[in-house]
Structure formats: structure tokens, C-alpha cells
KEKE-3310 file (N, C-alpha, C; in steps of 0.2 Angstrom, whole numbers, plus 5000, padded with zeros to 4 digits):
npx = (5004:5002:5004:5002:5012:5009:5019:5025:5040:5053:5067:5071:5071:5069:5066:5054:5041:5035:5023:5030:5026:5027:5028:5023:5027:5024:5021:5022:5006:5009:5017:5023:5020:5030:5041:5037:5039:5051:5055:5053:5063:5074:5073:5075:5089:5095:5093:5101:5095:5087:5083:5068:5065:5061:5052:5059:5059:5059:5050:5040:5029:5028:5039:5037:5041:5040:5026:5017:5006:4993:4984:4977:4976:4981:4992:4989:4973:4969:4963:4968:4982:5001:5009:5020:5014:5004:5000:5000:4989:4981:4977:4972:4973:4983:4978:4978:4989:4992:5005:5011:5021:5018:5007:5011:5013:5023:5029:5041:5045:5060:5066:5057:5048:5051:5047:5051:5050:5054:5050:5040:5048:5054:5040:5040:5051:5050:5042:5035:5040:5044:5052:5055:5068:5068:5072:5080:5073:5057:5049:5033:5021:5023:5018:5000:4991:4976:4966:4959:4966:4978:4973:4970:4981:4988:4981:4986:4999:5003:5003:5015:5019:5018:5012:5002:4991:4992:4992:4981:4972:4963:4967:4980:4983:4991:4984:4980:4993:4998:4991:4990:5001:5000:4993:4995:5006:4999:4993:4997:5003:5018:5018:5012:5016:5022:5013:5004:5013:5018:5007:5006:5018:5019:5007:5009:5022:5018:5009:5017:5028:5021:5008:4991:4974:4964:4946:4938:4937:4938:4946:4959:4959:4951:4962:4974:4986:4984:4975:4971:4962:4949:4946:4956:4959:4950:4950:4965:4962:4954:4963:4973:4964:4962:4974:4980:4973:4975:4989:4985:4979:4991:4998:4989:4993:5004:5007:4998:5005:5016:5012)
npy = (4994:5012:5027:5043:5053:5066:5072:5075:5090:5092:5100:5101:5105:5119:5124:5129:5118:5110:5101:5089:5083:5065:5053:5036:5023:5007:4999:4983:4976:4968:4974:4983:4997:5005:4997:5004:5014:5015:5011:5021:5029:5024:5028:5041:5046:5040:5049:5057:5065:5071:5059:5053:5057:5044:5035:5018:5003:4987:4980:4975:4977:4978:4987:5001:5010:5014:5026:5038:5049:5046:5051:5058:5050:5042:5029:5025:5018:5006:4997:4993:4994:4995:5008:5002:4985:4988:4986:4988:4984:4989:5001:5010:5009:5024:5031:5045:5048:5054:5058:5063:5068:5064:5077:5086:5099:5092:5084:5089:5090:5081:5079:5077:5065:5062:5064:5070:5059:5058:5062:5054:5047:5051:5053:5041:5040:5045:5039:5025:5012:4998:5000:4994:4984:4965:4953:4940:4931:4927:4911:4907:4906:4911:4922:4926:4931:4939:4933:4942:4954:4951:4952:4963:4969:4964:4968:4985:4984:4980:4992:5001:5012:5020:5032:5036:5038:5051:5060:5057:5066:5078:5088:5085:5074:5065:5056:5041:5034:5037:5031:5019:5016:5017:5010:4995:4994:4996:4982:4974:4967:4970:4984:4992:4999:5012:5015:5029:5039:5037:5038:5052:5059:5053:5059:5073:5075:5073:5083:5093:5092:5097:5092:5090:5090:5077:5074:5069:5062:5051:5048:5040:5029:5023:5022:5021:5005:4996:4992:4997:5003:5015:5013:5012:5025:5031:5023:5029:5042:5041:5034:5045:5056:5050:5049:5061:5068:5061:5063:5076:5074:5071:5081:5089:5083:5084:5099:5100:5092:5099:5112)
npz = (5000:4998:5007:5014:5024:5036:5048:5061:5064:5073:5078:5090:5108:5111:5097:5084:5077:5065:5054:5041:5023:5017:5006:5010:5001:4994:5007:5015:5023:5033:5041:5056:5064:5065:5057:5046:5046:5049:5038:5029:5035:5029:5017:5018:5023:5013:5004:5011:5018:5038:5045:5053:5070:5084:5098:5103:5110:5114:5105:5107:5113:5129:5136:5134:5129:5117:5106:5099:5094:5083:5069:5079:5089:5105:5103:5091:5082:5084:5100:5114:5110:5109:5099:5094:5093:5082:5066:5050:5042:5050:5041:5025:5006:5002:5011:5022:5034:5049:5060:5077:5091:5109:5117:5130:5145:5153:5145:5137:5121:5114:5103:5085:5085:5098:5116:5132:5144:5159:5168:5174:5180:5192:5198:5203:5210:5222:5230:5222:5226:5239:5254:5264:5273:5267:5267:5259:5244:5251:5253:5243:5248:5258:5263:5266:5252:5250:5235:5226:5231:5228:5213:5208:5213:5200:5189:5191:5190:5178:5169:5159:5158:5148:5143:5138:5141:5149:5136:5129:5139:5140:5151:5153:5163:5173:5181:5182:5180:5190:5199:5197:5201:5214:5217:5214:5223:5237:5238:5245:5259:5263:5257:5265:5277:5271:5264:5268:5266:5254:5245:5244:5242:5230:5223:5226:5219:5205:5204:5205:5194:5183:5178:5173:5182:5185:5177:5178:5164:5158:5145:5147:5151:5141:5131:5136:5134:5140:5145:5159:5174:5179:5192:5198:5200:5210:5218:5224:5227:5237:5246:5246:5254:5267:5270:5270:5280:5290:5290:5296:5308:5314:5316:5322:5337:5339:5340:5350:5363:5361:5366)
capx = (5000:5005:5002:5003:5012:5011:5022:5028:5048:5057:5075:5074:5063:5069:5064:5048:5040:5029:5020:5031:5023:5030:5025:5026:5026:5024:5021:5017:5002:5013:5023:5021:5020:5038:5044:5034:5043:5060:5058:5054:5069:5079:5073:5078:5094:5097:5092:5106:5089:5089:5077:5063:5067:5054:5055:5058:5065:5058:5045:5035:5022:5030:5043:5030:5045:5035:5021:5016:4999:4992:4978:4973:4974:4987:4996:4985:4967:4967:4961:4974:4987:5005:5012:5025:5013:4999:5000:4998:4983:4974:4975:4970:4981:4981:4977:4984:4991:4996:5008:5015:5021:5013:5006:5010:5019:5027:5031:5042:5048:5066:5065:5052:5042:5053:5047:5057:5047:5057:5044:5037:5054:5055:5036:5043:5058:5047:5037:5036:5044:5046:5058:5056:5068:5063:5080:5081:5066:5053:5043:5031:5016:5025:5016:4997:4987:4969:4966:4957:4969:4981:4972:4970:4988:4991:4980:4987:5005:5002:5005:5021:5020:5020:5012:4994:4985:4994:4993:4973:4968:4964:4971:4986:4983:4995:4981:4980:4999:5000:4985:4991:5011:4998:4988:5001:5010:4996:4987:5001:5004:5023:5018:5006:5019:5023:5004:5000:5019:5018:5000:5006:5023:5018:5004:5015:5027:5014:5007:5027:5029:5015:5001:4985:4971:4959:4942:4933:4933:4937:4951:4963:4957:4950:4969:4978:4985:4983:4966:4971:4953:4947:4944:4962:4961:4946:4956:4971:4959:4953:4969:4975:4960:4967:4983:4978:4967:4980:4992:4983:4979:4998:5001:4989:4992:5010:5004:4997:5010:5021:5008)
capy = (5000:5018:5031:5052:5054:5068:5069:5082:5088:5096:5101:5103:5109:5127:5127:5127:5112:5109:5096:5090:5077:5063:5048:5030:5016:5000:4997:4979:4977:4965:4978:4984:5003:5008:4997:5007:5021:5012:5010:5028:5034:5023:5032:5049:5042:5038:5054:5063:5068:5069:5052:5056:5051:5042:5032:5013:4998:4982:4982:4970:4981:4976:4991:5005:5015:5020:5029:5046:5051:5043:5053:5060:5044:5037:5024:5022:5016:5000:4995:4992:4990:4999:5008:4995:4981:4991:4984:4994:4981:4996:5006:5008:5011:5031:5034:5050:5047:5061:5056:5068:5066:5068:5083:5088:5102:5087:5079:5091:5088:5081:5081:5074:5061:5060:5066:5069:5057:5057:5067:5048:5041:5055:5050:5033:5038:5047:5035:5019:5007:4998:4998:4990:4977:4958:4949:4935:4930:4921:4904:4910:4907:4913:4928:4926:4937:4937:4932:4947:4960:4950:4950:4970:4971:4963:4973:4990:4981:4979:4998:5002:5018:5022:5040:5037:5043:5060:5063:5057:5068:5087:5092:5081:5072:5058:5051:5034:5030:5036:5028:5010:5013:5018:5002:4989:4991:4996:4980:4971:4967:4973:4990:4995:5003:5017:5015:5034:5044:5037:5044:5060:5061:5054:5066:5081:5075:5072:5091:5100:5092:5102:5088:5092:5088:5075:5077:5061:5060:5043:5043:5040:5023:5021:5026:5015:4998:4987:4993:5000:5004:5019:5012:5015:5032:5033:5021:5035:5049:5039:5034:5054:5060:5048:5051:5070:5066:5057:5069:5083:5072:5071:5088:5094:5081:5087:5105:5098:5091:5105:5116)
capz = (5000:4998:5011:5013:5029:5040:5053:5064:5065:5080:5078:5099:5114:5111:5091:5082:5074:5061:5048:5034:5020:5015:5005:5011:4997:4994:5014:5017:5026:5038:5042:5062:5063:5069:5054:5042:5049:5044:5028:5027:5036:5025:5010:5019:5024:5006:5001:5010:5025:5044:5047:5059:5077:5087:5102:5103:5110:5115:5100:5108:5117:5134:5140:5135:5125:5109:5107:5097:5091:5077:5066:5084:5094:5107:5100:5085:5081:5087:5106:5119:5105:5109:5092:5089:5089:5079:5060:5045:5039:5051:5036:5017:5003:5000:5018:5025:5042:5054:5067:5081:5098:5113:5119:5136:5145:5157:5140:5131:5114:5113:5095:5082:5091:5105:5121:5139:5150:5164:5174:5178:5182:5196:5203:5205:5213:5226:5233:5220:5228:5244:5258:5270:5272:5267:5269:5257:5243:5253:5251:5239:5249:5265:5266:5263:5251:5245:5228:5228:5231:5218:5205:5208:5210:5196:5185:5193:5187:5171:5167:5156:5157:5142:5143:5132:5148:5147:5130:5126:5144:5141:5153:5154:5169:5174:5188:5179:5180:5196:5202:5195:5204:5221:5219:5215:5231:5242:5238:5246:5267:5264:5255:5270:5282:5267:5262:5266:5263:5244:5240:5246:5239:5222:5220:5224:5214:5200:5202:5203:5185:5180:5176:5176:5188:5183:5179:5176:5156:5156:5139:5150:5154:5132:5129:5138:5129:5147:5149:5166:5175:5182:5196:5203:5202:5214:5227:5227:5227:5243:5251:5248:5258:5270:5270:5273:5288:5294:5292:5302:5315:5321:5317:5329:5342:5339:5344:5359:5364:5364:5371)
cpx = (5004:5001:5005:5004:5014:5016:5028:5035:5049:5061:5076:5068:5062:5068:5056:5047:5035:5028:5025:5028:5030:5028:5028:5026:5028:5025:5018:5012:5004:5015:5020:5023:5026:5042:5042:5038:5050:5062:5057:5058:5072:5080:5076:5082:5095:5096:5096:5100:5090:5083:5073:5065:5060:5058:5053:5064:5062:5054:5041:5029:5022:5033:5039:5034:5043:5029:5022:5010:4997:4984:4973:4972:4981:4987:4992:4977:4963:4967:4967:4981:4994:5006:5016:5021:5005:5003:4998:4992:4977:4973:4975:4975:4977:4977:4979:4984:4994:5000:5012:5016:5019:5012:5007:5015:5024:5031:5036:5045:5057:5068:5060:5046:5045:5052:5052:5051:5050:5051:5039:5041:5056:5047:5039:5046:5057:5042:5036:5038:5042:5050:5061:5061:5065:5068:5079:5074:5062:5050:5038:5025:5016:5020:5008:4994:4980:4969:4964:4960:4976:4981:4972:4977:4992:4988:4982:4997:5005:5002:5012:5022:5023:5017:5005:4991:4985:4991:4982:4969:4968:4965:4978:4988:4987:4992:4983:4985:4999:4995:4986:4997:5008:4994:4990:5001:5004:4989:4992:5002:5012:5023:5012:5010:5022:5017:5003:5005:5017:5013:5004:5011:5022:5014:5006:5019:5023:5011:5015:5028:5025:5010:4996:4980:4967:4952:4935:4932:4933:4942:4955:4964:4957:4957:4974:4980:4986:4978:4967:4964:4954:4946:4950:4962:4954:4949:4960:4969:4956:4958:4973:4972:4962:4972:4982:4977:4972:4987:4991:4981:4985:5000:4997:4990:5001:5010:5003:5000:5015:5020:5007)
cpy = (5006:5024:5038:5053:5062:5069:5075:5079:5093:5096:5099:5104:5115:5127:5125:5121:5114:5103:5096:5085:5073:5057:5042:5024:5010:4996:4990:4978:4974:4967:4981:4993:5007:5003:5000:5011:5019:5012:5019:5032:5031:5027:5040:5048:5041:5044:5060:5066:5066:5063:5053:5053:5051:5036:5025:5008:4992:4979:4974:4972:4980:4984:4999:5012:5020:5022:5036:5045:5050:5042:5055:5053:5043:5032:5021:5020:5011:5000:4994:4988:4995:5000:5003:4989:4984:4990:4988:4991:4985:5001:5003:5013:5019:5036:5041:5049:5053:5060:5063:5064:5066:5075:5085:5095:5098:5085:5084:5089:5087:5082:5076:5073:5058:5063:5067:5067:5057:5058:5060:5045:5045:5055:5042:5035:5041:5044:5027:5012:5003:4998:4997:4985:4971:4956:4945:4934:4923:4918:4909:4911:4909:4918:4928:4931:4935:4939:4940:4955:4956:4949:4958:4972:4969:4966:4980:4988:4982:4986:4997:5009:5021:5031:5041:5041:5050:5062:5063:5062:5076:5091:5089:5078:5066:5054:5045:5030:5032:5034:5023:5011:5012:5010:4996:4989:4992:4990:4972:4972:4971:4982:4994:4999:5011:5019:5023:5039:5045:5040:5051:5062:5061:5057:5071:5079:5077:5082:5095:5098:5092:5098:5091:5089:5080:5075:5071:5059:5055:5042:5041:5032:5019:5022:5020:5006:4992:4987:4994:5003:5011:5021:5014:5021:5037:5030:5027:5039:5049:5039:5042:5056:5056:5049:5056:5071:5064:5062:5076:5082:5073:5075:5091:5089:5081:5094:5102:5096:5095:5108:5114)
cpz = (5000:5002:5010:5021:5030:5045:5056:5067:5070:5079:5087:5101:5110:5102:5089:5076:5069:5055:5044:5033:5018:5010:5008:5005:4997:5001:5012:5024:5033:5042:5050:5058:5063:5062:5047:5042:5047:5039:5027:5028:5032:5016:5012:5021:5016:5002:5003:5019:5032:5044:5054:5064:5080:5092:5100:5108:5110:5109:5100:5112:5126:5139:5140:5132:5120:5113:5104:5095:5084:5073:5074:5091:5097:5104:5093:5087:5084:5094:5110:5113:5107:5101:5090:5089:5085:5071:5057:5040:5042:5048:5028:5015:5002:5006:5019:5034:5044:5060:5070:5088:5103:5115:5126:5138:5149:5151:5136:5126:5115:5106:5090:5086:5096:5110:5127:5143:5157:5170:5179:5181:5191:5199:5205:5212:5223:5231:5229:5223:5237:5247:5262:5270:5273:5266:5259:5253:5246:5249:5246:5242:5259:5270:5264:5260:5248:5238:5224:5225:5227:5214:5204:5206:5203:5188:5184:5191:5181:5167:5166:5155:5152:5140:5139:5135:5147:5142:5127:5132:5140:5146:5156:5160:5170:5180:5186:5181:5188:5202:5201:5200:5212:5222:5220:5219:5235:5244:5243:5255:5268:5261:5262:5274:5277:5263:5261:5263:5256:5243:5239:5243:5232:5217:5220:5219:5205:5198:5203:5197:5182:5177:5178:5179:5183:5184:5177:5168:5152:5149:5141:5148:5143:5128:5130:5135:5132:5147:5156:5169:5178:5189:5201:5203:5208:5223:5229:5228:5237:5248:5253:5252:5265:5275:5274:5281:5292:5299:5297:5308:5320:5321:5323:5336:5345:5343:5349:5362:5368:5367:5380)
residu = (UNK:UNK:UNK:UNK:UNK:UNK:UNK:UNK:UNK:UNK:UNK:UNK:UNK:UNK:UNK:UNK:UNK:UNK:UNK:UNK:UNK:UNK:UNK:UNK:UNK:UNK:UNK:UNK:UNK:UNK:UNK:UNK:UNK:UNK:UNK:UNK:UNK:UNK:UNK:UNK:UNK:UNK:UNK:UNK:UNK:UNK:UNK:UNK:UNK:UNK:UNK:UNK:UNK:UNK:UNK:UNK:UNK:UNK:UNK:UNK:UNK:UNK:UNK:UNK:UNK:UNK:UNK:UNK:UNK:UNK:UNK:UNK:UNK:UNK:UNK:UNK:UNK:UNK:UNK:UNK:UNK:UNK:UNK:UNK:UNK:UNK:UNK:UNK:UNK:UNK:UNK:UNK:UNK:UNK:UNK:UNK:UNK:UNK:UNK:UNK:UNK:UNK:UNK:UNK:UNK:UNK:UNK:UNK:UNK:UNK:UNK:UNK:UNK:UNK:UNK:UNK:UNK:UNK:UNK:UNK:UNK:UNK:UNK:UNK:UNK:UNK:UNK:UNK:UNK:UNK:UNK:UNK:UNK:UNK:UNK:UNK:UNK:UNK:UNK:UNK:UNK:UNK:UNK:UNK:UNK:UNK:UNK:UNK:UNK:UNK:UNK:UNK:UNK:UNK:UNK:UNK:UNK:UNK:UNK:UNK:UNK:UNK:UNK:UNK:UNK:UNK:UNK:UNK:UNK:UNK:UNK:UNK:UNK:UNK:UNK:UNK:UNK:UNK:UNK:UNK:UNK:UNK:UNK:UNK:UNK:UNK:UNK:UNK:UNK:UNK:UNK:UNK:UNK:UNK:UNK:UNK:UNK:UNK:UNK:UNK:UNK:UNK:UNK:UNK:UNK:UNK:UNK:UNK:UNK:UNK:UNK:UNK:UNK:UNK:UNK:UNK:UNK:UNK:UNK:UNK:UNK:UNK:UNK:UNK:UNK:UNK:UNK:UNK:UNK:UNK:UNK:UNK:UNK:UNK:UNK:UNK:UNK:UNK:UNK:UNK:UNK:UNK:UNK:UNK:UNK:UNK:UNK:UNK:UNK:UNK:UNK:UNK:UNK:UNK:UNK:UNK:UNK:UNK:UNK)
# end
């Protein structure tokens, strides 16, 4: 098939971007969307041309590294599909496809369709994790947990963080992801003793790299290429109120204290 791409070009952050066309030909249908993209840098690469950067690595829909916007959609067309395993059988010959990067101000442009995610690797690094020690890995079933709360956990895992959330919200809300990293661990008997700090940190962290609130509009969740629910972001909305509560009980019992 032969294609009319769009596809927005960024020298940097600090330049301005814009639309050039290009043609794609003789794509096979077979072809995954990032190696469509191949054969077209190779002809601008052959022509002497900078070849579009975009992100990739593992190109098995796993590490959550690709992803640009394609004809207005995160990661393309199709349903819980990352870009890289999105086929080019989701289009007709003489298409015109519009690809850009994401949009966020968290996300800016490193160049093309490469974004600077970082801004998620700094909520992690804030609360993501646990640290308690747990010496040596235990028995498997040493610790028990309700089916329950590991099937949850292992729905709220299942994020790559790939950024579709951001990018399909209008107002560029990062809840989602940071409502899958809060659920994981809090569904777990060893994430409970850092259970309220993390809310609290990974949501500030979340609002200083300037995401936007959430406001119920649900692409977040239709965006997503795990199908991450919804539902996580009413637990953390829960757990932060919480948290809160929590936190202003020992500040005034702090005061009294002193007093």
C-alpha cells in the first residue's frame, strides 16, 4: 500500500516544529507501525535527509517506550494496542496518516516524536517502591494474600508507562499512572507501612511536573494499551484523603503536645 504521511519535525525543545509530508510506498500490510517508519527513514537516509526520530526499544508492546499520536489517537486506532505492535493492515492504501508526539507540557519535545518522560521516572523515585527490608526471597506462599487483592495488584502492574494517559487527557493528567504505581503496592501486606507517605509524595510530585488535575473524562482509561481501570484512580483519590486526615491528626496532636 502507499500512504501520505504527516508527521511532525522538531529540531529541539527550544525550536519550532511543524507538519512536513512525505510519502510511504509500497508498505506491506505485515509491516508493524515503527517498521513502516523504517523503511521511510531509509529512503531519507538515502536521500542525504535527517530520518525522523521516534521512540523505541523492546517492539514487543512490553517496555512502554514507543508511542506518538496517530491521526489524533494514542498509540493508534486500534484498542489496547501499543504503536509498535499496531500493523499497517489498520489502514487503506492512500490513507493520509498524521503522526505527532505527545502533547503535554510534562512531555516536552526532545525532538520529532521523542518526548522527555522522565517526569514519571521522578514520581517513582518518590514514593514507587518499597523499603522495608525483606531479607532473602521468601517461600512463595509465606506471606498470605487474598486472591482478591492479587488480582487488583496485578491489574494496577500491568502499566508500562507508556504516557497514552497523558497525552489522550485534556488536561494532561498523569492520575492513571500514578493511580496504577499507588495500587500495586498498596494491595500488598509489605507496601502498607509506606501505604500513606507514597500517596502524598507521588501526587505532589505528580502536580510540581505540572500535570493536570483529573476530571473524570474517562480517555485516560480508552487510551491505555493494558486497559488500566478507572477504578484506581478513585482508590488513590481515597487513600490521599486519608493520608491527609492522617496527616493533620499528628500535626495537631504534635501542637498539643508541645503546648
Amino acid at each position: 500500500m502507499n500512504l501520505t504521511l504527516q508527521v511532525w519535525r522538531q529540531k529541539d525543545a527550544g525550536s519550532k516544529g511543524r507538519f512536513v509530508t512525505y510519502r510511504a510506498t509500497d508498505i506491506s500490510e505485515h509491516m508493524s507501525f515503527l517498521e513502516m517508519l523504517d523503511v521511510v527513514n531509509e529512503g531519507l537516509i538515502e536521500r542525504g535527509e535527517d530520518p525522523i526520530a521516534f521512540d523505541h526499544d523492546c517492539r514487543e508492546g512490553i517496555c512502554g517506550t514507543c508511542g506518538v499520536m496517530i491521526n489524533g489517537f494514542p498509540h493508534g486506532p486500534r484498542p489496547r494496542t501499543t504503536t509498535c505492535q499496531l500493523h499497517m493492515r489498520e489502514f487503506r492504501n492512500e490513507d493520509i496518516v498524521v503522526i505527532e508526539p505527545w502533547r503535554a507540557t510534562a512531555f516536552p519535545v526532545v525532538k520529532d516524536l521523542v518526548v522527555d518522560r522522565s517526569a514519571f521516572d521522578r514520581i517513582i523515585a518518590v514514593g514507587g517502591f518499597i523499603s522495608a527490608p525483606t531479607g532473602s526471597a521468601p517461600e512463595a506462599n509465606a506471606i498470605p494474600v487474598a486472591k482478591e487483592n492479587a488480582d487488583l495488584a496485578m491489574d494496577a502492574a500491568a502499566c508500562i508507562g507508556c504516557g497514552a494517559c497523558v497525552a489522550a487527557c485534556p488536561n494532561a493528567s498523569a492520575s492513571l499512572f500514578v493511580a496504577a504505581k499507588v495500587a500495586h503496592l498498596a494491595q500488598f501486606p509489605q507496601g502498607q507501612p509506606e501505604r500513606w507517605p507514597r500517596v502524598l509524595a507521588m501526587t505532589g510530585q505528580a502536580d510540581g511536573e505540572g500535570f493536570g488535575g483529573c476530571t473524570n473524562h474517562g480517555e485516560c482509561e480508552a487510551a491505555c494499551p493494558k486497559g488500566i481501570p478507572l477504578q484506581f484512580i478513585g482508590e488513590m483519590n481515597g487513600d490521599y484523603l486519608r493520608a491527609t486526615l492522617r496527616r493533620g491528626r499528628r500535626r495537631s496532636a504534635a501542637g498539643d503536645s508541645a503546648g
